[in-house]
N, C-alpha and C positions, 0 to 999 in steps of 0.2 A: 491441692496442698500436698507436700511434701513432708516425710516423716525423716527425721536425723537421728539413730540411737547410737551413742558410742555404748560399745561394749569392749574395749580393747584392755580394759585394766587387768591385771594379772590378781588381784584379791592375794596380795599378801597377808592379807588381818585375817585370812579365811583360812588359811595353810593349815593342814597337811591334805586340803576338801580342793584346795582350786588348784595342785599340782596337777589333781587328773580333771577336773572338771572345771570348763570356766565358770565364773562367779557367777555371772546370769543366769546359768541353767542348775544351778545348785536349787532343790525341791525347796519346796513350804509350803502346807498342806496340800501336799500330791502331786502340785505341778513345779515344772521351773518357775524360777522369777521371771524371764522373759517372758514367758506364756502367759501367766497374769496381766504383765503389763499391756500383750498384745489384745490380749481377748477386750481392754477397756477400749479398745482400737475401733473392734469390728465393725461400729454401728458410724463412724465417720466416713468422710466422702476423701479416700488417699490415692492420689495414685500411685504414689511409690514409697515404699520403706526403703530407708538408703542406712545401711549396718557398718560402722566402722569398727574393725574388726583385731583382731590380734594372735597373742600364740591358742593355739586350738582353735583355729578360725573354722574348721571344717565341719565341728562338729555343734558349731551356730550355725552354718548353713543347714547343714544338715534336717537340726530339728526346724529351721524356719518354713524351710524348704517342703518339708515331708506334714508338715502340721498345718499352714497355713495358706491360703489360696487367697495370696496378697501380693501383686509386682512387690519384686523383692530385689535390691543389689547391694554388692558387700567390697569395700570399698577397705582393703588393708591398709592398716598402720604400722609401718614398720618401725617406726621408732617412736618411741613410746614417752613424749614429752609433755601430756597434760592434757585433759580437761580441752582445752583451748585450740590446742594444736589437732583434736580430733574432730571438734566441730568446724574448725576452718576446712578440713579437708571435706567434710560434708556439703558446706556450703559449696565449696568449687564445685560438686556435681548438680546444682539444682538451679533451675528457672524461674521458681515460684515460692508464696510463701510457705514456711515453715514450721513445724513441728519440730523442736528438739525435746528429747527424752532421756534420761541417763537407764541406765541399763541395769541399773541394781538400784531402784528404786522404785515402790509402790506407792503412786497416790489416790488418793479418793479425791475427786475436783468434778466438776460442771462441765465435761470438755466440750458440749457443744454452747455453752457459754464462753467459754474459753476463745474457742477459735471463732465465735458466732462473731465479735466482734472488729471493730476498724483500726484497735489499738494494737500494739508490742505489748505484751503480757509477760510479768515473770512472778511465777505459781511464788508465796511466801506462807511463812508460819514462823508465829512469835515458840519464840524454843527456851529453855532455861540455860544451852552453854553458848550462846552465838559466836564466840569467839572461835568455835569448831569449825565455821561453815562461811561462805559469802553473806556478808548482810548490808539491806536497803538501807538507807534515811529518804523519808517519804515528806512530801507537803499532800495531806490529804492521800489521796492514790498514786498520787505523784511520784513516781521514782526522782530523787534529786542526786544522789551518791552510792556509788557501789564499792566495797573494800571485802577483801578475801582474807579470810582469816583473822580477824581482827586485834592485837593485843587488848585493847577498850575497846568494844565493839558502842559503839552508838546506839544501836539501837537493839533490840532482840527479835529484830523480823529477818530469819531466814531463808535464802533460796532454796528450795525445795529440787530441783529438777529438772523441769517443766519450762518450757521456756517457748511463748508461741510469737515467733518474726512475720513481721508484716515488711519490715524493710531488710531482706535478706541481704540486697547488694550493697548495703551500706554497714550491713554486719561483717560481708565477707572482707570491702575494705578496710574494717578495724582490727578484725583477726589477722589479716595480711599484713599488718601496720605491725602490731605486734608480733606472731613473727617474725619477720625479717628485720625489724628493731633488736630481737632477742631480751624482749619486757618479758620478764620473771619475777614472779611472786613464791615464796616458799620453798626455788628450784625448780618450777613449773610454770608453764604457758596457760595461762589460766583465763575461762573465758567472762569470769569476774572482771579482769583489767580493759577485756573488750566491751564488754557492755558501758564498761566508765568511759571509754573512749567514745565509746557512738552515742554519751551524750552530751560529751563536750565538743561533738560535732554538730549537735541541734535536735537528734531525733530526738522524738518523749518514748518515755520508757514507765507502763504503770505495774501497780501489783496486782495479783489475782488470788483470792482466799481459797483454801486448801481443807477437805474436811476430815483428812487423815493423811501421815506421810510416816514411810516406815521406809528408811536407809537399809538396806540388808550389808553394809559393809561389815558388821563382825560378830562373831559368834551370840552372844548377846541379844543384838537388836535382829538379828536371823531368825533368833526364837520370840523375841516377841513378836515379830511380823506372824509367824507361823502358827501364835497365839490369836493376832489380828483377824486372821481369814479362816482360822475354824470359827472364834465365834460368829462371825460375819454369816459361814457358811449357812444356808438353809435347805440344802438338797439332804433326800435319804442317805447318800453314796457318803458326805462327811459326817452326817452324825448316827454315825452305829452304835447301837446299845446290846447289852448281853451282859452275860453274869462275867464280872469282874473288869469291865468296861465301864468309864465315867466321861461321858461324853464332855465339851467336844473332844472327836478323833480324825483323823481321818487314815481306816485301813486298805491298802489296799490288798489287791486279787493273791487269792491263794497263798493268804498269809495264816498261819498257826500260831493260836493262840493258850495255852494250855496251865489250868492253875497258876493262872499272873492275872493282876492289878493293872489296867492299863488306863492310865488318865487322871486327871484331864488333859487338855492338851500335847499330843501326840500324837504324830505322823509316821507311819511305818509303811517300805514300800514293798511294794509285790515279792513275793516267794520268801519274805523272810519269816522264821521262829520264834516263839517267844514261849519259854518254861519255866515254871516256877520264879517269876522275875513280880520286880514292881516300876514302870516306869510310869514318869510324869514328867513334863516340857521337857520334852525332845522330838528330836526327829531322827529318826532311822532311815536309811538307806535301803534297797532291794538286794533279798540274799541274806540274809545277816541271821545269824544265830545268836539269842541272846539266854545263858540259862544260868540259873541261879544268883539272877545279878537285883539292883537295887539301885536305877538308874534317874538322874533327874537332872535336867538345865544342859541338854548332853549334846554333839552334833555328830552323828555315826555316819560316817562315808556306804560304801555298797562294799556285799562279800565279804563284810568286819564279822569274826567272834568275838562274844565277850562272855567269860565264866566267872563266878565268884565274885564279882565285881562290884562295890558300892560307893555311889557317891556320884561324881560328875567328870564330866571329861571330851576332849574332841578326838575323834579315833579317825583315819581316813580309808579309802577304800582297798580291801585286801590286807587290813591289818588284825589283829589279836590280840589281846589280854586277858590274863588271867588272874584274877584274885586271889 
C-alpha cells in the first residue's frame, strides 16, 4: 500500500505562522502536525509515502527525511488548484492501493481496520456545520452521493480526510476526467466531484467511523487540537508539574520558567522565557521571550517578544509587542 499526503496548501487562515512555516509542520503539543499524523503510520505495512508538495517544499522534505526511516517521495505541485488536482497527481505515481491523507489533519480511527478491509473507505463524522466540508448521503454504509460544500447539506456526515482506494485506477480516471473537463466546485478541483464521479461509474464507495478528527486549518481549532493531544498525552515528557504549572503542558528542553502561571493547556518550545507572565491555551514557539504578559487562546511563531501584553493574539516568528 501506497500512502498519498497533499501537503501543498499555503494555510492562508494560519498567516502571519505559515508565511515562514508550512502548515503541516506548524507544532501542537511539541511536534509538527505532520509527525503526529506520521507516527499513526509506523505500525502499517507502506511501501512508499508519496508527499505532494508546494512553496517551502524543502523544508518537508527535510524534516520527513531526517525524522523518519519510511521510502519517501515528493512529488511538486506547482500550481496550486485544489484538493483534487493534488491527489490526481499522487495517483499518476502509484501501482497499488492507496492511502490518501490530508496533511493538516489529525484523526483518531481503526487504521488497521481501515485498510484491513476489501472496500473504498471514506473516514466520516456527523459535525454540527456540514455545509463547511464534503458530505455523504448513505443507505446504511453505503456511500450513495457526494457534494462539496453544501448550501443544504443533506446530511451532517462529514469527510474527514482519510480516504483508503482499493480501486486507484478507476480513481485516477475520474480525477483525470475532471481535470481535463476543468469540473470546479467553489473555484477548485475538488476531489469531492471525483469521488461522485467514480460512483456514477459503478464503483461502491462506503464510510468508515472516526473516534476523533481535529482540522488544524485555523487558529482556533490549531489550539484545540493542541488541547486534544495534551490531554490524550500520558508520557512524563507532556505532563510536567511544578509550582506554578497546571498540567496538561507540554514544555520543552531548556525552557525558563520563573514566577509565572503556566496552564492548562500549553505548549512552549525549546529555549524559550517565560517571567512574571500567566499563560493558558496557547502555544509558543522555540526562542520566545514572554515577560510580564497575560496570555491566553494565543498562536506565538519562534524568536517572538512579547512585554506587557494581555489578552490574546497571533504573533508570527521574529516579531514583538509591547503592551
Amino acid at each position: 500500500m501506497k500512502v498519498i499526503i497533499p501537503v501543498a496548501g499555503e494555510g492562508t487562515r494560519l498567516r502571519p505562522h505559515t508565511l515562514t512555516t508550512p502548515k503541516t509542520l506548524l507544532k501542537v503539543a511539541g511536534k509538527p502536525i505532520l509527525g503526529h499524523i506520521l507516527d499513526q503510520l509506523e505500525s502499517l505495512e507502506i511501501s512508499e509515502l508519496i508527499f505532494i508538495t508546494g512553496p517551502q517544499r524543502e523544508k518537508i522534505e527535510e524534516f520527513v527525511t531526517s525524522e523518519y526511516d519510511i521510502p519517501a517521495r515528493f512529488v511538486p505541485q506547482e500550481q496550486l488548484h485544489g484538493l483534487g488536482y493534488a491527489v490526481h497527481l499522487g495517483l499518476k505515481e502509484i501501482d497499488e492501493e492507496a492511502l490518501i491523507i490530508l496533511g493538516d489533519t489529525i484523526v483518531e480511527i481503526d487504521w488497521a481496520g481501515l485498510i484491513g478491509g476489501e472496500k473504498n473507505a471514506l473516514a466520516v463524522q456527523e459535525v454540527e456545520n456540514p455545509s463547511a466540508f464534503g458530505v455523504v448521503e448513505t443507505n446504511g454504509d453505503k456511500i450513495t452521493r457526494l457534494v462539496e460544500k453544501p448550501q443544504h447539506p443533506p446530511t451532517n456526515k462529514a469527510v474527514v480526510g482519510v480516504y483508503y482506494v482499493r480501486d486507484y485506477s478507476m480513481l485516477l480516471d475520474a480525477t483525470t476526467e475532471v481535470v481535463e473537463n476543468g469540473i470546479r466546485t467553489h473555484g477548485e478541483i475538488q476531489l469531492t466531484d471525483a469521488f461522485e464521479l467514480l460512483l456514477k461509474k459503478g464503483a461502491e464507495l462506503y464510510t468508515f467511523p472516526t473516534q476523533a478528527w481535529y482540522d488544524c486549518g485555523r487558529r482556533e481549532t490549531i489550539l484545540a487540537t493542541n488541547c486534544y493531544l495534551l490531554e490524550k498525552s500520558s508520557s512524563g515528557a507532556e505532563r510536567v508539574t511544578g509550582e506554578g504549572i497546571t498540567p496538561p503542558v507540554n514544555i520543552g528542553r531548556e525552557v525558563t520558567i520563573e514566577g509565572s502561571e503556566v496552564g492548562p493547556h500549553v505548549s512552549i518550545g525549546p529555549g524559550s522565557i517565560v517571567r512574571n507572565s500567566k499563560l493558558k491555551n496557547l502555544i509558543v514557539g522555540s526562542n520566545c521571550l514572554i515577560e510580564d504578559s497575560k496570555l491566553k487562546d494565543s498562536l506565538i511563531g519562534d524568536n517572538a517578544t512579547i512585554r506587557g501584553f494581555s489578552g490574546d493574539l497571533s504573533l508570527g516568528d521574529y516579531s514583538e509587542i509591547t503592551g
